[in-house]
Every structure is written in C-alpha cells, then in structure tokens.
N, C-alpha and C positions, 0 to 999 in steps of 0.2 A: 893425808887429806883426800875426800872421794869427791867424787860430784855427782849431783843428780840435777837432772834436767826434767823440768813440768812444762805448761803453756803457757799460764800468764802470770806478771810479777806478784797479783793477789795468791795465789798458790805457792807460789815460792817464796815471800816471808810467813806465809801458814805453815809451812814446811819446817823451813830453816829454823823457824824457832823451835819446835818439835825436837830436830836433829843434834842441834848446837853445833857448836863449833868445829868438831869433826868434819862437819860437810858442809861442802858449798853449793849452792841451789841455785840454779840458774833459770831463767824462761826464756824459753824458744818464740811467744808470743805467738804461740798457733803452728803453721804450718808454716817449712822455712821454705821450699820452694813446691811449684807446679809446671804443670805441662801450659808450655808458652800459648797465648790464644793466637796463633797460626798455625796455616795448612802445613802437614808432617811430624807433627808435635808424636803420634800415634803413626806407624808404620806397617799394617796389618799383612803389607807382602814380606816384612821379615819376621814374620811370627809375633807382631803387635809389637815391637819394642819401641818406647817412650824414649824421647827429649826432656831432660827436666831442666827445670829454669828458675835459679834464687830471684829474689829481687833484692832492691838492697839493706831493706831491714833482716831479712833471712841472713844475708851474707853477713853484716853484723856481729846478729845474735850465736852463731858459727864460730866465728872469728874468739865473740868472747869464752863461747867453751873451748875450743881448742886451744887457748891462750891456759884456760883454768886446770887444763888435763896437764901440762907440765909437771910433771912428778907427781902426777895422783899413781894411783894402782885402780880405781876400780871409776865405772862410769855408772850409775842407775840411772835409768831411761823411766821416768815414774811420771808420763802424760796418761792420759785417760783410760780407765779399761774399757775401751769398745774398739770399734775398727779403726776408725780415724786416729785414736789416740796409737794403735799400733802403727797407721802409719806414720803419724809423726815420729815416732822413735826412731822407724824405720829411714826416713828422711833422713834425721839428723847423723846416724848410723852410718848412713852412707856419703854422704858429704863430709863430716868426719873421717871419715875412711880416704876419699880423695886427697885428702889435705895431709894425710899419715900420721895422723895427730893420736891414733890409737896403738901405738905401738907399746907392748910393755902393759898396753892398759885391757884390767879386765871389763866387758861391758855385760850388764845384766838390766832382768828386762823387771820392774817391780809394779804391781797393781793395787787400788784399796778403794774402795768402794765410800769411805767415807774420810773426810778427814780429819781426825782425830788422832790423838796422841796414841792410842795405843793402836787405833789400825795402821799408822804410819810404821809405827814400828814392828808391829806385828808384820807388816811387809815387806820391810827391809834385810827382816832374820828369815823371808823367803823368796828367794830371786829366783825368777828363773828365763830361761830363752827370748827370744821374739815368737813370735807366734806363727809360723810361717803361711797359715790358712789366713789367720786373719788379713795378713799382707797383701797374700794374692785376690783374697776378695776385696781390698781398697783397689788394687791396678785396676781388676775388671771392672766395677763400678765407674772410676776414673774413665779408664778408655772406652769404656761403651757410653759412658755421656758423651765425653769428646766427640768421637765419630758419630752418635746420635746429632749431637748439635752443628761439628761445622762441615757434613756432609748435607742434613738436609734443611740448614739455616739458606746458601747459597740456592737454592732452588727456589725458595720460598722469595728471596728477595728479587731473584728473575723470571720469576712469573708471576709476583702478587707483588709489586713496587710498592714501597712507604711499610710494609711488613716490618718486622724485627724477628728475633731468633727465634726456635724451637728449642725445644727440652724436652726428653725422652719422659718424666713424669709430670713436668709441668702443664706439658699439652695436652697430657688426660686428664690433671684434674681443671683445665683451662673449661675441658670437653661437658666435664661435668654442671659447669658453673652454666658456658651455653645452653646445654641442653635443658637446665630447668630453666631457663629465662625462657626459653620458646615453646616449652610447657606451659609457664603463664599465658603466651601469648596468645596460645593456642584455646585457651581455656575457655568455656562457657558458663557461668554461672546456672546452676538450678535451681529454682525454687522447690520449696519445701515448707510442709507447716508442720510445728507439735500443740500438742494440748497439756494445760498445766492445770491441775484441780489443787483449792483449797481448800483441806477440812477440819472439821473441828473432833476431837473424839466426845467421848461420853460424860468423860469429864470435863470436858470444856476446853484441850488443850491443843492449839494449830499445829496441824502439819502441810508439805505440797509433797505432791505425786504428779507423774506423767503418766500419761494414757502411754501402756503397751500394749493391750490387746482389744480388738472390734470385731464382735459377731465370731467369735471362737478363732481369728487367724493373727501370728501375732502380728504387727507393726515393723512392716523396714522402713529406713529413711523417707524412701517418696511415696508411701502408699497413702498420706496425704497432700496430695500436689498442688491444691489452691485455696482460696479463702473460703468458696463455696463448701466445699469439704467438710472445712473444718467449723464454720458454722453449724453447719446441717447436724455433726455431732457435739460441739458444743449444746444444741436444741435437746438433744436424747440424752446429754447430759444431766442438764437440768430436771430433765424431768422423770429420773430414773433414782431408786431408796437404794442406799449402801449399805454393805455389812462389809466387812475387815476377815475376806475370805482365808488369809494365810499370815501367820507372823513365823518365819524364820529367824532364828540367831547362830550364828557360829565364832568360834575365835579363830583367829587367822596369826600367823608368825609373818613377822620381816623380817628378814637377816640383813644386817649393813652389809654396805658394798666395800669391794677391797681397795686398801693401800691405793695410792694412784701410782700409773703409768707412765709416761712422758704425753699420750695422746690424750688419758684422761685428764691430769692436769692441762693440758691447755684449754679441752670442751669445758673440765668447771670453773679455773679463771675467764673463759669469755663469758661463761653465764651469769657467776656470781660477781667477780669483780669488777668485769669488763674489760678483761684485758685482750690482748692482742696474741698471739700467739708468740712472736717475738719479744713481746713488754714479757711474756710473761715465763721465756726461757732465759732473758737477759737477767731476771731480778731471781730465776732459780739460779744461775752461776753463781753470782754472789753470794747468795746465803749456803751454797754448796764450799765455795773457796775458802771460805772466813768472813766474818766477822768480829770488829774489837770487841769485847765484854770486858769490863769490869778487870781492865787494861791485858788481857789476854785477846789472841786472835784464836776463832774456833768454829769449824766449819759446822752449819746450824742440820745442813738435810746431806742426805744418801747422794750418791751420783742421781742426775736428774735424767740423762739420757738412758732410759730400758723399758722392755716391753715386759717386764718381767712382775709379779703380784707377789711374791715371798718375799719374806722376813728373815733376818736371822734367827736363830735359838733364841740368842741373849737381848737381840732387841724386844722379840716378843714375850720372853721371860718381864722384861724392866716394864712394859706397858702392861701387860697384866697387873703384877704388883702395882702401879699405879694406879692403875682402876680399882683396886682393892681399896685400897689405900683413902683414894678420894671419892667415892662410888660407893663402893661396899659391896660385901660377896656379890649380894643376887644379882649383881648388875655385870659378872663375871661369869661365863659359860664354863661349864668342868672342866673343858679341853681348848687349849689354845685353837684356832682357826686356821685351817688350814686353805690357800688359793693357789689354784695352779693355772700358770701361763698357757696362753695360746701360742706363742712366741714359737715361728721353726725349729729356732737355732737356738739350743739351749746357752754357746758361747757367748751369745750379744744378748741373753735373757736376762740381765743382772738382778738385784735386789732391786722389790717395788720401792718407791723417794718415800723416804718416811725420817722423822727427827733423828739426827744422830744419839742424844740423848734428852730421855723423853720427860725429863724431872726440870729442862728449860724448857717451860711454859710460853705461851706465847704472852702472855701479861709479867711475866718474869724477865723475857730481854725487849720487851715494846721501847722499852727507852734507848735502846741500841741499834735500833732497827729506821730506815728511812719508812716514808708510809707504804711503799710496793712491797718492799720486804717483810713490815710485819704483815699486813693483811695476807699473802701469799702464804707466809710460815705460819701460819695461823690454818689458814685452809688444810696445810699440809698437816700439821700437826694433829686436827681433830680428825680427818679421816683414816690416819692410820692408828690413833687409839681407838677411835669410833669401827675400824675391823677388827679387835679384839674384843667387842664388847657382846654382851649378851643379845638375844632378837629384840624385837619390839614384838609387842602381844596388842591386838585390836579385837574386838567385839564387832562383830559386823551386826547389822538385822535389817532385814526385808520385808517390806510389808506388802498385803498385795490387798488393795481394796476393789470387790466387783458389784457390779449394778446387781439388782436380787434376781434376773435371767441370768444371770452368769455374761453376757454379750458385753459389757464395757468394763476392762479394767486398767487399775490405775497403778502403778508403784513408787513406791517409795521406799529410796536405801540411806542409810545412814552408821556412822560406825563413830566409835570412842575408844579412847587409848587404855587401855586394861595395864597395860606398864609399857613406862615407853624406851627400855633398854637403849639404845644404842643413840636413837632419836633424843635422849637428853642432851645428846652432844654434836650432834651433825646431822643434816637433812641434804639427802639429793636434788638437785635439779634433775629435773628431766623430761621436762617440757622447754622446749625449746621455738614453739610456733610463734610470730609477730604478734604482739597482742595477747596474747593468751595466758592465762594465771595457771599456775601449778596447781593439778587437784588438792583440795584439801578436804580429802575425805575422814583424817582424822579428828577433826571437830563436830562432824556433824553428829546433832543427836537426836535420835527419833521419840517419842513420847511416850509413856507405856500404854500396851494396846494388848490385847487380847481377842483371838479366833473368835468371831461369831457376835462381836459387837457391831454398834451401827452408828456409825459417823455419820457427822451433816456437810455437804456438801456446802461449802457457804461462799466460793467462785469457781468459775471454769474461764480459762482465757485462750483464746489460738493465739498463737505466736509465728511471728512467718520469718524463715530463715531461706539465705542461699549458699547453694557451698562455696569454698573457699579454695582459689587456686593454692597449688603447693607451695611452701613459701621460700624465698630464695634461701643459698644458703649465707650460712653465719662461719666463720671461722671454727668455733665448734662442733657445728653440725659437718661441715666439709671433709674435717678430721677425721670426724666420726665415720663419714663414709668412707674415707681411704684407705680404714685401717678395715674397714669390712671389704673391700673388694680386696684388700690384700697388697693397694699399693704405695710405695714408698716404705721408709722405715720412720722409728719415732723422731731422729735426730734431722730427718730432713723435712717433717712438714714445715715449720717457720721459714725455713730457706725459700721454701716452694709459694708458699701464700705473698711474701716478699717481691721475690721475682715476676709476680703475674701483675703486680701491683706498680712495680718500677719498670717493667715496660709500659705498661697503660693496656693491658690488656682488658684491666677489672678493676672496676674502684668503689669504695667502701663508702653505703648510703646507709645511716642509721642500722651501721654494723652490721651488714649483708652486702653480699658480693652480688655485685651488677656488670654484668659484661658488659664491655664497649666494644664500637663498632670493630675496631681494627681487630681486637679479639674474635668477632664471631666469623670476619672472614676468615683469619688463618684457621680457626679449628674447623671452617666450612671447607676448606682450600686442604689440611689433611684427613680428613673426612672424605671427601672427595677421591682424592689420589694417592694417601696412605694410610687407609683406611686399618689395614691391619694393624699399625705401629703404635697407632692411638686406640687401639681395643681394648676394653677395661679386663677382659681375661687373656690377652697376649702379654698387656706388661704385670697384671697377676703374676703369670705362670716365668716370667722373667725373674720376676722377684725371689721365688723359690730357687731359681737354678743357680742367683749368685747367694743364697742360703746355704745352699746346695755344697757351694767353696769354700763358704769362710768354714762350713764345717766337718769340712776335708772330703765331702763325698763327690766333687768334680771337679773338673782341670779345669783353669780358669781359662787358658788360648783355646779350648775346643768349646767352651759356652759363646767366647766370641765369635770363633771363626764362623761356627752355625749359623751364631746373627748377622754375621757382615756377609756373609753369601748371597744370605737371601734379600736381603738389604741394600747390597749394590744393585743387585737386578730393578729393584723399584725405584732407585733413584734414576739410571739409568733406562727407563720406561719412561720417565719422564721428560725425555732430551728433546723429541719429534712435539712435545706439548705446546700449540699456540696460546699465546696471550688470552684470544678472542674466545680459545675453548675455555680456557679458565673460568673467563668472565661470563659467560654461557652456563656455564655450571654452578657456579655462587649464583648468580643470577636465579636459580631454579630451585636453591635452597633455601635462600635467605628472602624469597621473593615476600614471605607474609609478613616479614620482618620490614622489608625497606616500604613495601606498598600495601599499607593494613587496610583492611576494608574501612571505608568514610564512614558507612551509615546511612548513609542517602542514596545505596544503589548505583551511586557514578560509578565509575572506570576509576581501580585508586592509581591507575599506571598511563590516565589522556595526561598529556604534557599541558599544564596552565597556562603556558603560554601560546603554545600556536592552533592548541586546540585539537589538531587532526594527529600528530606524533603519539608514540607511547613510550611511555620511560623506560627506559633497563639501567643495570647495572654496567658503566663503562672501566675501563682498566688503562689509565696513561699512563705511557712509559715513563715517566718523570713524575708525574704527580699523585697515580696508584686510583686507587678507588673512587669512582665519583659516578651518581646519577645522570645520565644523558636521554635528549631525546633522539627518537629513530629517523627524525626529519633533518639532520645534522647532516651538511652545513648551512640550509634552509634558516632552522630553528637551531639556537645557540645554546638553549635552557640549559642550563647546568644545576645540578646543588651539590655542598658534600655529603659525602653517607654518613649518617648523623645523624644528618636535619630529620627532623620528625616534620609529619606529613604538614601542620598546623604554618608550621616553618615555610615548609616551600609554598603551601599556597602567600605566604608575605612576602615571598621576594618578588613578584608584580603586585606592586600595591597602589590601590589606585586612591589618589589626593583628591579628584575635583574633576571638574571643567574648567575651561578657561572659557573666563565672563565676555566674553566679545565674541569666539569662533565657537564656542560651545563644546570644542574639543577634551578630548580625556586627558589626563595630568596623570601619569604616575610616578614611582619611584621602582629602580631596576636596578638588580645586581649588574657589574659587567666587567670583562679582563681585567681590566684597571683602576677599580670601587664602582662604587653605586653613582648613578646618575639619574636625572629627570627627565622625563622625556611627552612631550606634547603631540597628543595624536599617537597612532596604533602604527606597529611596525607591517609592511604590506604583508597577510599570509604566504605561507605556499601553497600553487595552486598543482593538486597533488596529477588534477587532468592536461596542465601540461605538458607539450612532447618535451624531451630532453634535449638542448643543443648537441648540435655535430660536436664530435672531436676536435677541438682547436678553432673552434667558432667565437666572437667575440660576445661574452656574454651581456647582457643589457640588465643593466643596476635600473631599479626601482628607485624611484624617490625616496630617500631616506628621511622620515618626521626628526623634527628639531628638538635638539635633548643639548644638557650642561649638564658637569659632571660637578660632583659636590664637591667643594674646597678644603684639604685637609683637614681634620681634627672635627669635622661638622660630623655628628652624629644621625645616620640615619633614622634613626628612631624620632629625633626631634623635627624631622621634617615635615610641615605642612604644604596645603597650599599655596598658601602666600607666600612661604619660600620660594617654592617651585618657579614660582609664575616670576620672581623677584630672580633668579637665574637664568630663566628661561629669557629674560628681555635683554641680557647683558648681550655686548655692553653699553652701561648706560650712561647718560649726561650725569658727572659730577658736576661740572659749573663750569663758568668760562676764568682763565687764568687773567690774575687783576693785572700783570704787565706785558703780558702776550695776547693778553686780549683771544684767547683764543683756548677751543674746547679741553675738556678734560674730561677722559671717559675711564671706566674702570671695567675688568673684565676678569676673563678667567681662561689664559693660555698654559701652554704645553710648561711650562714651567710655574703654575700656579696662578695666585691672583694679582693683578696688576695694576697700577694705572696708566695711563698713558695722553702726551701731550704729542700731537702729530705723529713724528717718529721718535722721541721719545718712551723709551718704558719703565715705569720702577716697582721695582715688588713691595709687594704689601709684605707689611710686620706679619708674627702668629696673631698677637692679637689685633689685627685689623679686619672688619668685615666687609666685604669685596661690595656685600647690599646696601651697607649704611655709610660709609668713607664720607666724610664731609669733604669740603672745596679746602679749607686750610690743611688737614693734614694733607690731603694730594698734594695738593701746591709744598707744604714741609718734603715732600717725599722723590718730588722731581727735582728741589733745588738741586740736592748735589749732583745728580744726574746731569743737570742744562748747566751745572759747571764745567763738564768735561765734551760735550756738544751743541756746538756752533751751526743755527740753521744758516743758510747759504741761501736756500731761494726755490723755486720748482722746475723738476727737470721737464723738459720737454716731451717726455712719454708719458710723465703723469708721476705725482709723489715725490719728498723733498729731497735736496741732496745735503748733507751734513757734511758737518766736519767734526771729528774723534779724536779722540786721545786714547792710546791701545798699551801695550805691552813695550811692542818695538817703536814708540814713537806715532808721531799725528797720522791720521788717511783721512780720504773723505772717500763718503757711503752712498748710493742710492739702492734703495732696498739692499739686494743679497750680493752687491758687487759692490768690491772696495776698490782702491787706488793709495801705495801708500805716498805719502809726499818725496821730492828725492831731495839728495841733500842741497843744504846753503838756502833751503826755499823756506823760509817762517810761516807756522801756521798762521797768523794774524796776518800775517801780509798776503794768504789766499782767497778769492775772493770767486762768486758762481761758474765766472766764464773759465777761469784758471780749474775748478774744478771739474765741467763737464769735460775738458780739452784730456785731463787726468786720466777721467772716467773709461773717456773712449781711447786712448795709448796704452795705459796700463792697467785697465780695470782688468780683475780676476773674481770667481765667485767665491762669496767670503767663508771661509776653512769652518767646518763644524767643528763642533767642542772634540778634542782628543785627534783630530783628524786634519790634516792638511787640505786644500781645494785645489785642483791637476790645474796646472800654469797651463794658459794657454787654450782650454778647453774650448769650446764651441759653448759661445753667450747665446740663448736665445734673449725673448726682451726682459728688462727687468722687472723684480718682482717691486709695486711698490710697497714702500712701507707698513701701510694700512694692511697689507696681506702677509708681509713677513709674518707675522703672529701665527700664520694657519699654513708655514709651511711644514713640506716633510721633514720629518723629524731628522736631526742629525745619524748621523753611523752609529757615535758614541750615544745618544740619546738610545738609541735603537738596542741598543746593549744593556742597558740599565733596565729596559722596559721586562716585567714579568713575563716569562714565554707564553703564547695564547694553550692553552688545554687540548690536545688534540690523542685520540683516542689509540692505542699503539693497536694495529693489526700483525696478525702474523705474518 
C-alpha cells in the first residue's frame, strides 16, 4: 500500500478513485503549518532561520498520514505544481520526518497539470525529487513578507494610532487605488465641442459623419472649445455643397486572443460575469478538483494558477479536431496557434486553464454544474477553442465627405464582418471604463458611395462634451495593472484585493475600489517615510530577483540579506520621528483631500465654529486621526477624517431662536454625544494677553446647553425639542398624596424624575418632555417605599431615611449616618436623625469606591444639588477619555 498526499479532500476522492485501491489518498487541507504571527518567528542574525508552528488541524492531518505510512514503502507528495504546492509537500516532508515516521519509506515528489485519469497516472510512472529552488523561493517570499509586515506594521501603529498592518505588495497596490482616487480629485473637467453632420447620398440613403478637418488643419480634441465655435461652423456648414471627396476600403484580420491566464481570467469574469476575483478562483478550484458527472468525478479545467499561454500537443490536437468537426475547415487555420508567455520563470509558467477534455461541452455537463461553475466553465471553455480558431476578416471603409473649397470635412467610418472566424464563438471585453459600451464597430455599415458624388447635407448639430476623470479601478482593471508593472504573481492577486478589503482600507462601490480614509493615510504615512519600499519599480525589480530563486539563478539568504540591511536602516530612521511630524506631513499631503475647495472662495480649513482657528490634521495617541482646530483648547471643534466637508459644516447646526430672548438654538457635537445648546459659546479673543504661569484663570460664562437622552436621534432634532430640553427640569404635576412637585429632568445618569429627594429613572421608552403625572407618580412609588422623608435640615434640603445594602441610614444630601444597632428604622424620627448626622455622618461612598471616614465635612450638599454633583471616581472611569492631541 502507498500513500499520496494532495490539499483538499475534493482532490483526494478525484484521485483515489483514479488510483484504486492500491493507494491511499490523503489531504493535508492546505498548508499544515507556518511561521507563528510573533516577533522571531524569522531570525535574520542567524542567517534568516524560521520558527514553524502547526496548528491543530495541521497536527491532525500529520498524525493521520504518519498513522497511514505504517508499512507503506513509498510516500507521493502530489499537492499542486507551482511553489506553494512545493511547499506543502515540503511541510509535510519535514514534520513527517520529526515524528520518524519515514523510515524504510520511500518519498517522491509527483505533479499533473490536470486531473484526469490518465495524467494522474501518467504522473505517478514519473516521480521525481522536491524541487529544491522551488522551496527556497517559498522561504524567501515567506520571510521577506514576514519581516516586511512585523517590522514595519509596529511603526505604523506608533506613530499613525488606529492604523493596521502593512504588506510588502499590498501597500503598493493599496498605492495604486489612492493615487487614482486623488487623480480624480484632482481633476478639472474640460469643455469640449464636436460636430455631427447628416447626409443623404444620391440615392437617397442616410448616413453621419464628424467634422475632422477646418480650413485645411485637422481637428484635436479642443480646437473647438465653446458653443460660439461650434455654431459659427455649424453656419458654414449649412451653407457649403458636398461632394464625397474620398471612399477607402480595406480588409482587416483579428486574431483571437489566447487561452486565459490566472490574471486574465479574473479581468474577464469581473467583466463578463461579475465576479470577484476570489468568487472567481474559488469556483475555478472546484471545477479544477472534480466534479461528479454522470456518477464519475472528473476534473473539468487545467491547473488554474499560471502565467503561462500554451497548450499541450494533444489538447490542441482534440480542439482543432473539434473545430473541424463542429465548424468546418475554413473556420480552422493550417497550423495550430502558437502563444508564448511573458512569464520570467519558465518553472511556475505552467499550461494556459483551458478544458481538460474538450468534447465536454459546456451545454453537455450544465446539468452537473452549480450556476458559478458552469458560467465560468463556459467562459473557459470558448476561449481556449476560440484560440485555435481561424482570424476574423472585417471590411473596414472610410468615407471622407468635403465642402466643394475643400476647407470643411467630414468622416465617416464604418466596417462589416466579411467572416467572422473566431468571433462565432467568443468576443473580448475590453473596455472596461464606468458607463461606457464596447465598440461595436463590427455592425456598422456604410451605404454605397462613390468618389466625386454629392450628398445633401440634410443636418449639422454641435454637441458639447467634457472630459472624463480617469475612472477608479475595478478589480480587473487593478489586475491588469499589476501584472503590467510586474508586481505580485498570478496566485496572489485574490489574496491581496481581500486583505485591502478586510482591513478596511478600500471598499467596493458599484464594483470599483474606493479608498478609505484610514487607507489614504497609511499609504500617505509610507509615502512619506518609506517611500522607497512602496515603489512600483523597487518591488518590480524584487519580484524578478525572487524569480530569480525559484529558477535557481540566486541565493535565496543573499536576496534577503540585501533587503534587510537596507531595510533596517529605514525603520531605524524612523525612531527620533515625532507624532506631531507625522501629522505635519499627512497634513501637507492629504490637505486637498481632507479640506477640498467649497466653491465660494471661503477658507475650506476657517474652523465653523470659532471662526478665527484653522483646521489641520491632528494625531491622538489613543484615538489616531482626527480634524482639530489650531485654537485648541480655546476652540474644541473636532471631526473625524471622513467627514466630508457638507458633514462638518452640520455638526453646529443651527435650530432657531428662542421666542422670548431671541437667542440662537443649535445642535453640537461633544465628548459625551450631541447636545443643545442656547446662545453662542464666548469666542477667543486671539488680542488677549496670555495669563502668567500658575495664574488663576477666569471662566467665561458658559451659555446653557442639555445633552440629548439616549437613543434620541440627532437628526430628528428640532426646535421644539431643543427649547423642550433646554427648560428642564420641568413641572410634571404635583404628587396626589404628597401634595408636592414632580419634576422631570435629565442627570448624570440619564433621565429622571424626581420628587424632593427622591429620584427614579425613566424606562427606554419614557420621554423625559412628554412623562405625564401618572406614570412619574407609577415610577417613584417603589422608590418612596424604601424612603422615609423625616423633615428639613436646618442648612437647607430634606433629611431622609433609606434602606441600603448594609441595612437603614439616614441622608441629607451627600452625607449619610448609618443607624446603630437595637435602633429600629420606624422608631427614628428628625431629631434622632440630625443628632446621627452630626456624630456619625460620613460623605456618602461613590459607586465602586469607598468615602475616607472621618474626612473634613464642609456644609452639605442639599439634595436639590446632588444631581449636579462631581461625578464619582467610578463614574469618572466609565466616562470616554476627552481627545487630546499626542505631542512629541
């Protein structure tokens, strides 16, 4: 009995049943261990050597082949052919080996590009080695992320707070995404006009043309710049006799494009299907792995991961024939088609994804297929018979109609399918702009026309156009670019578009990537200060040199070592960095970004609220990025970076007046939520002198503000609310057996009502403006069950009697007394209380906290005022810390 070990259990009953019974097939389920995410995992002063770390599905799946090797003779290590798949083997190779479960056993290394019966076996009758290049290009890649990430993740997070990690490819194509976003931003629309003519020919048959040439020069974009313009020739139009100065025709060839890639398939499922990049490698494994047919499992396409555009012999042999077959000759070119890779590394170039066998049609297994799989296998399937197929053949013709001076002419192109080889079967995408339709120049058809007639002009119309910023990108446009600047490889874009995604760096708006804020800082932040590391031709020319490995042409610890040299130095440049520079420098980059010009000429960076401040960009240690004004601690204005400008002007919003003082009502953000607040906070006056050092400083009258009651929605705030808060607290009614007021309000612990010293909270749904006299009165009974008013103290305010934890006390304001023993609360009565008061009174313990026995009483507080006293310790603890801006 042998064993062979794959990745996942769909491959291993694909296998198994291929092999029969002879072999047992096991799945490793991917990778069985990695380098732990902590510091040392990578040890570059001992010549880079790794920590590797199972978890416990690894350890597991381990367990059960070394279990399974008991009296085999031979191990096939048959995971993927590309690198990764060598490392897995490599993994399991080696931790197998720890555990000595290889002894006696021979191990070999087996690869097959498809999976099918006979390349499985056609692979098995050739085994060979590990690969040892491929190997040491997985370490390097591994360890030079590693040390990419938790070397300059740690920096990012101490000096750019609320940050997340970096990633050595991530953050360029992160770079990418920003920098077209502030392209847009940046952008100015131009105006532009063209001219469209309609004519009739001789025979009477319409056609339109555009004006491309005036008075002998031809036409660029703006050389008609406004309406006047294009009237003024529109006028010379009209009044100018045609003749049909030139008709050109030619035949033109399209050759289809080749087999897909791993990169191309993703650019044409997001175009065509709409898939995701990840939708659309998850539903290529599967049809890669197997699928059941017609109770067989049988892997539908090629390996999915390669950069690679060739065919086998015998696949391209069976789609020819098939084209024969269903097509007919002419639709087959004399000679098979040959594509050749741009790919560095011919090792990791594999066979372009094309059908395993090409006679299962996609309308032959649709019924076996979920609907990702067959639409996918469909795509797949006609583009690699659609590159074996013959050109397409088009008829182009040109017409060129000029005014009888020769000074105004017009063109008109049009073209028709003369055979449409390949295009019977597949059409490209390849436009890819928002809005924009794919040309479809093979429909159009011009009318026949011959040199030296004369058509009637029978409209002219200007048309007024402006350009178009460049448009974000798409997941396949992104692609597209990565694989042109050279970076990443095919098996890691999904990974990468992912990661940008599940940090929140970028998020997906009608299938274009939009940077978010916290994104355009960090790629501002290493822009900034590691400027080189995120160069689109530093980590280019990176990519080649771990190319460079897997195909034995360099050392893999001297590509690192180079990089970590120069690598530590720039982290290490970074040590002396303040906060306040940081914030300084995003500040200077990001400035059109956070403060975009209004339109009206203002300042987009005067602070709203105090007027004379200007906004920057602040950096708190604890809560990262935020808008501040430069008048601070004067002016408090805050926003977060986010907010769009429309935004911060609402957060002072102004409600009203109030009908009696005439004063201004608005609504304000503040530490602790939004509040109301009546009348204007006093400016700063910026020509005051400064107080001395340790001088006591003198508070301005503070205007009278209510903070709004949980759950109450800013947004739904009016006037009448306002002014309805702003009066609290108010007369409920008088209490029908106490004869005495009920008022409702809104203290440090929410909203309330309150009967003397008395307090009860309001329910969620109670509202603190509308409480009627019954429910108060419902709300304080159980309350005046457990206290007993006693009578008025003689400084002013009632003195109670309680019921607590540890048994009865009596209260006045913030000083208790508790009773001593053998004394019954019912049998204590005012004078017995005051006597209490003043023996054993103490100030009464905040929440979580004890009160110091014994302390030094000033007078007490009374009741009526408890509500607005300082907050407890514990209180104090709970409360969100105020924002305060970290300095270096």
């Amino acid at each position: 009995m042998d064993v062979v070990v794959v990745e996942s259990p769909a491959k291993a009953k694909t296998i198994n049943n291929y092999l029969g019974r002879d072999y047992t097939v096991l799945a490793s389920y991917g990778h069985v261990r990695d380098l732990p995410p902590k510091d040392g995992s990578v040890r570059p002063d001992e010549g880079f050597a790794m920590d590797w770390e199972a978890d416990e599905r690894g350890e597991k799946q381990v367990r059960a082949i070394a279990a399974a090797l008991k009296g085999a003779k031979r191990l096939f290590l048959a995971t993927d052919p590309d690198r990764e798949g060598e490392a897995i083997s490599w993994h399991v190779k080696e931790m197998l080996e720890a555990r000595r479960a290889l002894k006696g056993v021979e191990v070999r290394r087996v690869t097959f590009n498809e999976i099918t019966k006979s390349a499985v076996k056609a692979a098995m009758a050739r085994p060979r080695d590990l690969d040892g290049d491929l190997v040491d290009a997985y370490l390097a890649r591994r360890a030079l992320d590693y040390l990419f990430g938790f070397t300059l993740s740690p920096v990012l997070w101490r000096k750019l707070p609320g940050s997340r990690s970096a990633g050595r490819v991530q953050s360029v194509a992160l770079r990418l995404i920003c920098e077209r976003e502030a392209e847009i931003e940046a952008f100015r629309p131009r105006e532009y006009w063209t001219v469209e003519g309609t004519f009739l020919t001789e025979a009477g048959a319409p056609f339109s043309a555009r004006l491309v040439s005036l008075d002998g020069n031809r036409l660029g974009q703006f050389d008609i710049p406004d309406e006047n313009a294009a009237r003024a020739i529109v006028a010379r139009a009209q009044a100018a006799r045609w003749r049909i100065a030139s008709v050109e025709k030619k035949r033109v060839r399209r050759n289809p494009p080749a087999p897909f890639t791993t990169s191309t398939l993703q650019q044409e499922a997001a175009r065509k299907l709409g898939f995701s990049a990840t939708r659309t490698m998850r539903t290529a494994q599967a049809l890669y792995e197997g699928v059941e047919i017609n109770g067989e499992t049988v892997g539908l396409i090629t390996y999915m991961r390669t950069d690679g555009v060739q065919m086998a012999a015998e696949a391209v042999a069976a789609i020819r024939a098939h084209i024969r077959d269903t097509a007919g000759a002419n639709y087959l070119p004399e000679a098979p088609r040959l594509y050749t890779s741009r790919a560095k590394n011919a090792q990791e170039a594999h066979e372009a994804i094309r059908p395993t066998d090409v006679s299962r049609t996609p309308e032959s297994v649709a019924h076996a297929l979920l609907d990702d799989q067959r639409r996918l296998y469909e795509l797949i399937w006609k583009r690699a018979v659609a590159s074996q197929m013959a050109s397409a053949e088009l008829d182009q013709t040109t017409v060129e109609v000029a005014s009888e001076d020769g000074r105004i002419v017009f063109r008109a192109t049009g073209s028709v399918i003369a055979f449409d080889g390949f295009l019977r079967l597949y059409r490209e995408d390849r436009d890819d702009t928002p809005g924009a339709e794919a040309e479809d120049e093979d429909g159009r058809l011009l009318p026949a026309m011959a040199q030296g007639e004369r058509p009637t002009l029978t409209a002219v119309r200007p048309e007024q156009h402006f350009t178009q910023p460049p448009p974000r990108y798409s997941e396949a446009s992104l692609v597209k670019k990565l694989e042109e600047l050279g970076i990443g490889r095919p098996s890691t874009y999904a990974s990468i578009l992912q990661v940008l995604q599940d940090r929140q760096y970028v998020r997906l708006e009608s299938r274009r990537f939009v940077p978010e804020d916290r994104g355009r800082l960090v790629t501002a932040f290493l822009v900034c200060f590691f400027e080189h590391y995120v160069a689109y031709d530093f980590t280019a020319a990176l990519e080649e040199q771990l190319d460079d490995i897997s195909g034995g042409r360099a050392a893999w610890r001297e590509v690192l070592g180079a990089f970590w040299r120069e690598f530590v130095k720039a982290v290490e440049g970074t040590k002396e960095l303040r906060i306040s520079d940081v914030a300084e420098a995003l500040d200077r980059d990001l400035g059109p970004h956070l403060f975009p010009d209004r339109g009206d000429g203002s300042d987009p960076r005067a602070c709203p609220r105090c007027g004379t401040g200007r906004l920057g960009l602040r950096i708190g240690g604890n809560t990262g990025a935020f808008i501040g004004c430069s008048n601070y601690p004067e002016c408090r204005y805050t926003r977060n970076v986010g907010g769009d400008q429309a935004a911060a002007a609402e957060d002072v919003r102004v409600l009203g007046r109030h009908p009696e003082t005439g004063e201004e009502v608005t609504l304000r953000p503040g530490p602790y939520g939004p509040y109301v607040q009546l009348g204007d906070s006093p400016p700063a006056d910026p020509e005051a002198p400064k107080p001395r050092k340790g001088a006591r400083k003198e508070a301005a009258p503070k205007p009278k503000r209510a903070s709004l009651p949980k759950g109450m929605d800013p947004a739904s705030v009016t006037l009448e609310t306002a002014l309805g808060l702003l009066s609290l607290p108010r007369l409920v009614g008088i209490h029908p057996e106490k004869q005495e007021p009920i008022y409702a309000g809104i203290g440090q612990f929410g909203p309330y009502v309150k009967l003397g010293p008395v307090y009860a909270s309001l329910d969620r749904d109670d509202d603190v403006l509308t409480i009627g006299l019954n429910r108060a009165v419902m709300l304080l009974a159980k309350k005046l069950d457990s206290v007993r008013l006693l009578g008025p103290h003689p400084s002013g305010g009632e003195v109670t009697l309680r019921r607590g934890r540890f048994g009865p006390y009596v209260q006045h304001g913030t000083v208790v007394a508790n009773l001593p023993k053998g004394i019954a609360a019912e049998d204590v009565d005012l004078a017995q209380a005051l006597a209490l008061l003043a023996e054993r009174g103490k100030p009464l313990a905040g929440r979580g906290g004890r009160g110091k026995a014994g302390a030094k009483q000033g007078p007490a507080k009374t009741a009526d005022k408890a509500a607005e006293a300082k907050p407890t310790r514990a209180a104090a603890r709970r409360r969100p810390a105020q924002r305060r801006v970290a300095s270096a």
